[in-house]
The first five atom37 places (N, CA, C, CB, O) and aatype in JSON, in Angstrom:
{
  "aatype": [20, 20, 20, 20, 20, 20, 20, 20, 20, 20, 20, 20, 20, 20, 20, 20, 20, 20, 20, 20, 20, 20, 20, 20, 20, 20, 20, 20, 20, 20, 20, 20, 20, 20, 20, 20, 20, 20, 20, 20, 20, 20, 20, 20, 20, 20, 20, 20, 20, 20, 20, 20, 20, 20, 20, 20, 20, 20, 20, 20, 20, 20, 20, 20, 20, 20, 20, 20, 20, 20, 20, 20, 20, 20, 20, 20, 20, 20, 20, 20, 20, 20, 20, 20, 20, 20, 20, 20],
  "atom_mask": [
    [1, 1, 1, 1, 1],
    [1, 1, 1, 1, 1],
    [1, 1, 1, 1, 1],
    [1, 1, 1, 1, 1],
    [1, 1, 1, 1, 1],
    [1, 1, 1, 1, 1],
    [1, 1, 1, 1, 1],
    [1, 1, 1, 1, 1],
    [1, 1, 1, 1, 1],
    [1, 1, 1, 1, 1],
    [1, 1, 1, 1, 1],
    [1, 1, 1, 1, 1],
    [1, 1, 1, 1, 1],
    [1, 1, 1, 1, 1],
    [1, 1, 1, 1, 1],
    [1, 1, 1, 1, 1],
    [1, 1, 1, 1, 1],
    [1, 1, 1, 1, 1],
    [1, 1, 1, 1, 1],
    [1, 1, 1, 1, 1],
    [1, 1, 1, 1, 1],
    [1, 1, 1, 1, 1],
    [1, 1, 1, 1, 1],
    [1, 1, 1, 1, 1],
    [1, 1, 1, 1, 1],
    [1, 1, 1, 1, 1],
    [1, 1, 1, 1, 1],
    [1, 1, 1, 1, 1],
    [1, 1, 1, 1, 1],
    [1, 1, 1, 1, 1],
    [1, 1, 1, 1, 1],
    [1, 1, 1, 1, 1],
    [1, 1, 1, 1, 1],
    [1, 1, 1, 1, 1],
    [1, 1, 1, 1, 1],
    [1, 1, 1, 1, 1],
    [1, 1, 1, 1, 1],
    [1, 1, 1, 1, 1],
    [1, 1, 1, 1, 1],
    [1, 1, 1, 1, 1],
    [1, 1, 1, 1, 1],
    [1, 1, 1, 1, 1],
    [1, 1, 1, 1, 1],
    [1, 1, 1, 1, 1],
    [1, 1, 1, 1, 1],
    [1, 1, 1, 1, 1],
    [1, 1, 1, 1, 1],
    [1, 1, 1, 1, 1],
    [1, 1, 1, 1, 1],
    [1, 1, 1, 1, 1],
    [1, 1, 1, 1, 1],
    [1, 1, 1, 1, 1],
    [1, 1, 1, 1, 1],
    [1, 1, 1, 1, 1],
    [1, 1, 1, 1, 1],
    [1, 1, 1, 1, 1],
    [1, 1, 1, 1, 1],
    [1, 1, 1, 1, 1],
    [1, 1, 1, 1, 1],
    [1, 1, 1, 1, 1],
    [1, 1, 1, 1, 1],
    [1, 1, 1, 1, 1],
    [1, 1, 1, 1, 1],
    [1, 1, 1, 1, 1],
    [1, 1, 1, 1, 1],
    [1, 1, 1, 1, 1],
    [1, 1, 1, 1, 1],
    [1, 1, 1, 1, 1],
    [1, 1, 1, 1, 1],
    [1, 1, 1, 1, 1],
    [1, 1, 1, 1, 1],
    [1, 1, 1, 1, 1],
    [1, 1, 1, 1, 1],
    [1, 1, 1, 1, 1],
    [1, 1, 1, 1, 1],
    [1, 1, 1, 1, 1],
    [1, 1, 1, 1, 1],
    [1, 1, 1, 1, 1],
    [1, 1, 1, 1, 1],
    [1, 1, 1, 1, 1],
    [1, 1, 1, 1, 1],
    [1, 1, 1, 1, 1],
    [1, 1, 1, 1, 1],
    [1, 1, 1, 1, 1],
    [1, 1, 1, 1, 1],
    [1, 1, 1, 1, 1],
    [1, 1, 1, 1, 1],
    [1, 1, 1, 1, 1]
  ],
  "atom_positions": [
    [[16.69, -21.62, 1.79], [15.94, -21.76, 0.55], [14.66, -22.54, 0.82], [16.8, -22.46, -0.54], [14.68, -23.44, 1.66]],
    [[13.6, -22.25, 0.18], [12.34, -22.61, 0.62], [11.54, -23.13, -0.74], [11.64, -21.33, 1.38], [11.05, -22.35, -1.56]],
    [[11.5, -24.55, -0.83], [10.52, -24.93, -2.17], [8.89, -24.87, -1.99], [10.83, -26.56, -2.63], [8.23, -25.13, -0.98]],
    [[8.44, -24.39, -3.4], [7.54, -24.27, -3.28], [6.76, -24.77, -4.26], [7.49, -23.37, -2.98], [7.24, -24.37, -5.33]],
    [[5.6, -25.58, -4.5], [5.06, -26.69, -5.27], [4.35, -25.53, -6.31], [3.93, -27.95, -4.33], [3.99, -24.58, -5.61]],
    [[4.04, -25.31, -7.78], [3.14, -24.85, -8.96], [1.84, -25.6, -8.87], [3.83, -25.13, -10.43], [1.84, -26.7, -9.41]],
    [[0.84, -25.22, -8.34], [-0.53, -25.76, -7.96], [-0.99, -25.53, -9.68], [-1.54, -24.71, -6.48], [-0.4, -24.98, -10.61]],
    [[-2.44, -26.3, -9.57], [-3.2, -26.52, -10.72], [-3.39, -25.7, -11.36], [-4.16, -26.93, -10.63], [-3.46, -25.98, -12.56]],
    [[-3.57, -24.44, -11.03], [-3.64, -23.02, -12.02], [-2.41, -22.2, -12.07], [-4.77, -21.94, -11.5], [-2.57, -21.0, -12.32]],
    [[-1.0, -22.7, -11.85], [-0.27, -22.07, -11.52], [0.01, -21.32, -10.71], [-0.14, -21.83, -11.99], [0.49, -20.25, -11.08]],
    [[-0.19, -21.57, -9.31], [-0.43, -20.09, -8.32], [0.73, -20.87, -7.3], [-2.52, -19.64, -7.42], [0.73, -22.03, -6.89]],
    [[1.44, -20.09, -7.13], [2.22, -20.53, -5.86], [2.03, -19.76, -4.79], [3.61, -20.56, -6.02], [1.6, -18.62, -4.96]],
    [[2.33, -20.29, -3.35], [2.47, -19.19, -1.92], [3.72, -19.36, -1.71], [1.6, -19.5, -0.4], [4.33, -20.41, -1.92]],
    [[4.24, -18.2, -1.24], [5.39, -17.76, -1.06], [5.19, -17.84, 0.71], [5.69, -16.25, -1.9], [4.52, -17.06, 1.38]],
    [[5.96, -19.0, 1.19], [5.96, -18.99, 3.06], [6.32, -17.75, 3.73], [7.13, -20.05, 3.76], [6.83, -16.68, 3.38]],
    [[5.91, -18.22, 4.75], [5.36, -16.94, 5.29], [6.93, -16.09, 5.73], [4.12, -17.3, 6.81], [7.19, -14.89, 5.7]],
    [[8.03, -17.54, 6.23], [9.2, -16.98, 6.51], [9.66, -15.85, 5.25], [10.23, -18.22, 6.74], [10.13, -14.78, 5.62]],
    [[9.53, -16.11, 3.77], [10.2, -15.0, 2.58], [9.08, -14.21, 3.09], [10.31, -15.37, 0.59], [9.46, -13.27, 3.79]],
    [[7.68, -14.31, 2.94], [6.72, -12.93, 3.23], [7.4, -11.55, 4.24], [5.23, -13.57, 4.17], [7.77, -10.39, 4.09]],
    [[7.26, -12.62, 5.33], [7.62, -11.52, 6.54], [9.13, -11.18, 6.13], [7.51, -12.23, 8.35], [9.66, -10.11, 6.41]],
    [[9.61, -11.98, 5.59], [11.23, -11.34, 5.64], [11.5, -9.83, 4.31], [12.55, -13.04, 5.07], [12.53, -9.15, 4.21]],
    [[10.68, -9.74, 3.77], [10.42, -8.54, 2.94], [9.12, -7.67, 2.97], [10.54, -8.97, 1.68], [8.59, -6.86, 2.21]],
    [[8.84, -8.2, 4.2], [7.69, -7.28, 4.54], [6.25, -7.08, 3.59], [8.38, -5.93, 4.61], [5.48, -6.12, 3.48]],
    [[6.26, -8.42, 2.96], [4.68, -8.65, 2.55], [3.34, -8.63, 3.09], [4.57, -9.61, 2.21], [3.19, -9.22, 4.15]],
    [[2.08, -7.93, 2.44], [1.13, -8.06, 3.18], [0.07, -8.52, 1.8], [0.87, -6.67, 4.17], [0.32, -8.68, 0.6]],
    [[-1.32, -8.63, 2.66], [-2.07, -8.66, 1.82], [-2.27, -7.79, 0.98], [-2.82, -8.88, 2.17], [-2.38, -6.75, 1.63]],
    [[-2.46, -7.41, -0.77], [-2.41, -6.81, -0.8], [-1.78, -5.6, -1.78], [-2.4, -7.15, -0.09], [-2.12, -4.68, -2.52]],
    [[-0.18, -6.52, -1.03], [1.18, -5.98, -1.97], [0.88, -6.09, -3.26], [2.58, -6.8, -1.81], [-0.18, -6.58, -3.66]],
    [[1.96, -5.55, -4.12], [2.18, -5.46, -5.48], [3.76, -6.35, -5.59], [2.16, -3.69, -5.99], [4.59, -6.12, -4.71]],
    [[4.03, -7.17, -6.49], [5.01, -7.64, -6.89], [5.67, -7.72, -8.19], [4.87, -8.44, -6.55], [5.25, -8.48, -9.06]],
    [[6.76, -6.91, -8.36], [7.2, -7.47, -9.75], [8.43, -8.71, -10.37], [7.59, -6.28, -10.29], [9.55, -9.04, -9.98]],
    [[7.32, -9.24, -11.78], [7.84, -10.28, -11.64], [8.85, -10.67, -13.12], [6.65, -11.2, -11.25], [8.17, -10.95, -14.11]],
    [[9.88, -10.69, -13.26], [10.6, -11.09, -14.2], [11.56, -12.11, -14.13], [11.08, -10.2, -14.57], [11.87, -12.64, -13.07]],
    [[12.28, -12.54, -15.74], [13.29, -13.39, -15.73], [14.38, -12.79, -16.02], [13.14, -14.39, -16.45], [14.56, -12.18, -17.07]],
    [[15.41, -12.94, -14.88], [16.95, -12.49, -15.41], [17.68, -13.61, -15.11], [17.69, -11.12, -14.68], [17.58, -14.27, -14.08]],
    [[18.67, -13.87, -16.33], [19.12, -15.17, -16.9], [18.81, -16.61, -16.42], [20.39, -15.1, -16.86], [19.44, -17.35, -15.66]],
    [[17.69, -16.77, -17.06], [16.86, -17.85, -17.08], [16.17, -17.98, -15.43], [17.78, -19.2, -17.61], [15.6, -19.02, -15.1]],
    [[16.28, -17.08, -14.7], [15.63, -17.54, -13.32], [14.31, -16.31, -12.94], [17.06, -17.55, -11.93], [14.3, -15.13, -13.27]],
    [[13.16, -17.12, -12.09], [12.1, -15.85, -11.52], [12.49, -15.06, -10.97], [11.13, -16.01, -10.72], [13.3, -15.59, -10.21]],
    [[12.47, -13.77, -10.77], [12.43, -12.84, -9.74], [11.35, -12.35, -9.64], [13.23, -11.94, -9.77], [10.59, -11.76, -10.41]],
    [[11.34, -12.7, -8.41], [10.18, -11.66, -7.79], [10.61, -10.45, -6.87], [9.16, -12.51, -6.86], [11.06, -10.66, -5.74]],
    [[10.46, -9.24, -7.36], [10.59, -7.97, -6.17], [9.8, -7.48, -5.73], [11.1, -6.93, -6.34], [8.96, -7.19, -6.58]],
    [[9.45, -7.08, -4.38], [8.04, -6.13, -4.15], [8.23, -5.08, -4.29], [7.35, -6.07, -2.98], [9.39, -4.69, -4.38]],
    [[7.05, -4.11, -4.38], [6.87, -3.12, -5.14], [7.5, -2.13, -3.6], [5.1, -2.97, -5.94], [7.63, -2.66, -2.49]],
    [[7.83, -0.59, -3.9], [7.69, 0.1, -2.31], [6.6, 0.4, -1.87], [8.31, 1.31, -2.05], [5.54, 0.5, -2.5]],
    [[6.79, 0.57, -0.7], [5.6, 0.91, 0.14], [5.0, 2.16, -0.4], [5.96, 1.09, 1.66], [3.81, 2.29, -0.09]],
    [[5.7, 3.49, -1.42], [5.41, 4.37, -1.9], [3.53, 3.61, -2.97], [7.01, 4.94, -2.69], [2.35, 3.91, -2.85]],
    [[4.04, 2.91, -3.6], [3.17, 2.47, -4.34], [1.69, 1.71, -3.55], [4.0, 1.6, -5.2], [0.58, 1.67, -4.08]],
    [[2.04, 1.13, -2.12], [1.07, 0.89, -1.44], [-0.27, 2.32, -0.85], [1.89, 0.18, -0.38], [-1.5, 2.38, -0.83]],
    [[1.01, 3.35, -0.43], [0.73, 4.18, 0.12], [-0.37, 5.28, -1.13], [2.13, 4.61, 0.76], [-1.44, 5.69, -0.69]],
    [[-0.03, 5.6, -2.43], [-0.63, 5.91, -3.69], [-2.3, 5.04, -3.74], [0.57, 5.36, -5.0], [-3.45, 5.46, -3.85]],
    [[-1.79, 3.91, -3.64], [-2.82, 3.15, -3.91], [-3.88, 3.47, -2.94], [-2.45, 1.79, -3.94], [-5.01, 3.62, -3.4]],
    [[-3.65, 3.66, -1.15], [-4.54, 3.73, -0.13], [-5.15, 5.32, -0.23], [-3.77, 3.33, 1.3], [-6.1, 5.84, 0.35]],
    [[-4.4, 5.74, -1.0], [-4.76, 7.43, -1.28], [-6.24, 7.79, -2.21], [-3.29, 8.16, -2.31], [-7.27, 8.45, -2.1]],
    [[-5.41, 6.68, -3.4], [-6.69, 6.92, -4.17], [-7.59, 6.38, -3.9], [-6.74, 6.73, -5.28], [-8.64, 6.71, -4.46]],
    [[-7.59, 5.3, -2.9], [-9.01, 4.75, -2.37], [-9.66, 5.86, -1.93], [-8.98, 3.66, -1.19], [-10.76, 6.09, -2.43]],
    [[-9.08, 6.86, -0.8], [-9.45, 7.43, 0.02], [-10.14, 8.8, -1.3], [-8.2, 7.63, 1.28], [-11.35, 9.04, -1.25]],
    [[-9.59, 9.27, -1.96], [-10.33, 9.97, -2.8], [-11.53, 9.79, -3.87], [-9.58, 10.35, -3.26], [-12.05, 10.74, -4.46]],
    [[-12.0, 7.96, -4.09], [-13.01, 7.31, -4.33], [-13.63, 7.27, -3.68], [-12.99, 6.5, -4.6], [-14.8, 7.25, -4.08]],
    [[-13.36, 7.21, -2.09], [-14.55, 7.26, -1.32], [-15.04, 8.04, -0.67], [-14.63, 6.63, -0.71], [-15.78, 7.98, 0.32]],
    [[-14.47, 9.08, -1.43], [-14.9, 10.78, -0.67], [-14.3, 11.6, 0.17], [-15.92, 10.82, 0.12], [-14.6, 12.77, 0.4]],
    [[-13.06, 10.67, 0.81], [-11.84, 10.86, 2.06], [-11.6, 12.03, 1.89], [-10.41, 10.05, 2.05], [-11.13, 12.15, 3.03]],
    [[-11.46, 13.35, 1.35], [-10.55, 14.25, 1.0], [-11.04, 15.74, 1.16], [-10.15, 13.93, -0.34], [-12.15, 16.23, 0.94]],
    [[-10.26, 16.12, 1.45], [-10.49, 17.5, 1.97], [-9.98, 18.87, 0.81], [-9.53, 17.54, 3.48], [-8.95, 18.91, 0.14]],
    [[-10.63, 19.46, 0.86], [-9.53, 21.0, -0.48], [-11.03, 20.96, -1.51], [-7.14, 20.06, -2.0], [-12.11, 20.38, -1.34]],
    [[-10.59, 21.75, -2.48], [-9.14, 22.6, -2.45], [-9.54, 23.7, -1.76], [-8.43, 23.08, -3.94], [-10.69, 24.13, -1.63]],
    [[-8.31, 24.23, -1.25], [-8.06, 26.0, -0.81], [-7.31, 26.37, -1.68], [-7.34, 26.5, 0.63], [-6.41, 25.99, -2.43]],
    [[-8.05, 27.45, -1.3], [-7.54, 28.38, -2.27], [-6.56, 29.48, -1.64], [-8.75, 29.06, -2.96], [-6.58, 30.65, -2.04]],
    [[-5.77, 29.07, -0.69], [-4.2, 29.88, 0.49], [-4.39, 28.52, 1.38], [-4.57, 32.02, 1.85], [-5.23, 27.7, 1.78]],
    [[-2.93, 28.88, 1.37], [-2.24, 27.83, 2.49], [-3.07, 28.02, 4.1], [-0.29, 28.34, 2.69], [-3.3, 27.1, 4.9]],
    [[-3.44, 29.6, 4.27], [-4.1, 29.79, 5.43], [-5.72, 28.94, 5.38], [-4.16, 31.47, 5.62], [-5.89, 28.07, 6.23]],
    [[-6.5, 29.13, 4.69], [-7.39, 28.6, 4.48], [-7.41, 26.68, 4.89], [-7.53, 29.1, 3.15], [-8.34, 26.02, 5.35]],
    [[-5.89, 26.22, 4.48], [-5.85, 24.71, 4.77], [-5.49, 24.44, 6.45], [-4.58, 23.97, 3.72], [-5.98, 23.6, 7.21]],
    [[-4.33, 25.61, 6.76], [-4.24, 25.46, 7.8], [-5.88, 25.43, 9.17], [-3.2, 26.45, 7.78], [-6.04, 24.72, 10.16]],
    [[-6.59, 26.29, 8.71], [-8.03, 26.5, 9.46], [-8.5, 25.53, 9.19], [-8.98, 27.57, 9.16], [-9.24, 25.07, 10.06]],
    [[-8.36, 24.78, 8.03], [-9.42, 22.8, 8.16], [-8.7, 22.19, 8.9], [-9.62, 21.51, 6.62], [-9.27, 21.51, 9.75]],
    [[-6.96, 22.18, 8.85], [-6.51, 20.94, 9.55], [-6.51, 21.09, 11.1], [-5.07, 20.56, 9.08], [-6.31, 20.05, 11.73]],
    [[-6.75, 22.49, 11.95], [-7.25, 22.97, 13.06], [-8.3, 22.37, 13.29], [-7.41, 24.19, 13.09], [-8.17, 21.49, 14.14]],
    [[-9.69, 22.54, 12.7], [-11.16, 22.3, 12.95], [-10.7, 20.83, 12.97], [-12.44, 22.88, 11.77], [-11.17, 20.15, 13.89]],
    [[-10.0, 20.31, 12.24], [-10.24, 19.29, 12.11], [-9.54, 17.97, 13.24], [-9.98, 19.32, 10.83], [-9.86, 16.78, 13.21]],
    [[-8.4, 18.7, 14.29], [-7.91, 18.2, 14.98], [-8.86, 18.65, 16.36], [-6.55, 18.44, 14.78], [-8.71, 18.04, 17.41]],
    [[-9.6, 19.49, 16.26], [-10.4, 20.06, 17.38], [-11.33, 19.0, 17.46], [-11.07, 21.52, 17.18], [-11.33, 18.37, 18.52]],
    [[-12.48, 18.51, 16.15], [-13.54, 17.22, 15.86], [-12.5, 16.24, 16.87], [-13.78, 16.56, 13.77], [-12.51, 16.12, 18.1]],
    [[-11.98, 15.86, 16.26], [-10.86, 14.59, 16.48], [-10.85, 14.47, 18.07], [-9.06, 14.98, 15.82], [-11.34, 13.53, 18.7]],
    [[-10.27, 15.5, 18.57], [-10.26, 15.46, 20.14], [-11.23, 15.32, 20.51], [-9.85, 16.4, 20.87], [-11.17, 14.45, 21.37]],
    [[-12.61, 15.81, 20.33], [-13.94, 15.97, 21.17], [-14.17, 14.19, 21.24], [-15.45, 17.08, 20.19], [-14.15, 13.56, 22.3]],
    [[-14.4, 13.56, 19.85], [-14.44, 12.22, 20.18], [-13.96, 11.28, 20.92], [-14.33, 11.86, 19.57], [-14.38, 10.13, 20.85]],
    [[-12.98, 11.68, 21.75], [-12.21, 10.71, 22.08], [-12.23, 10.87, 23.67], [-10.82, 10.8, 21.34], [-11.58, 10.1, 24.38]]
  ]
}
């Protein structure tokens, strides 16, 4: 068990031993409720991290489509592993 002090604006850190032990990053999402009279905190899944890095990627232009046939996607993700190799 690990105490942890309520700073001046209410903000606590959670040590790094609970972080890493549920696999926190910067970042995460946490939800936070009371069940019978105590905090819980759960983190969110990685599904919800992974959503989130998606829609970045479609704000910042990341994204490829639409096709209009599955063949058509298959020929970008080709070209597109062909780019990939030349760089490297």
């Amino acid at each position: 068990m690990s105490l942890v002090k309520i700073k001046q604006k209410h903000q606590i850190t959670l040590p790094s031993v609970i972080r890493q032990g549920v696999g926190l990053t910067v970042g995460d999402w946490i939800d936070v409720k009371i069940e019978k009279g105590k905090v819980v905190l759960t983190p969110k899944s990685v599904v919800d991290r992974q959503i989130a890095e998606a829609l970045e990627d479609v704000k910042m232009g990341r994204l490829y489509g639409p096709f209009s046939s599955a063949k058509e996607l298959i020929k970008s993700l080709h070209s597109g592993a062909k780019k990939s190799s030349k760089r490297r």
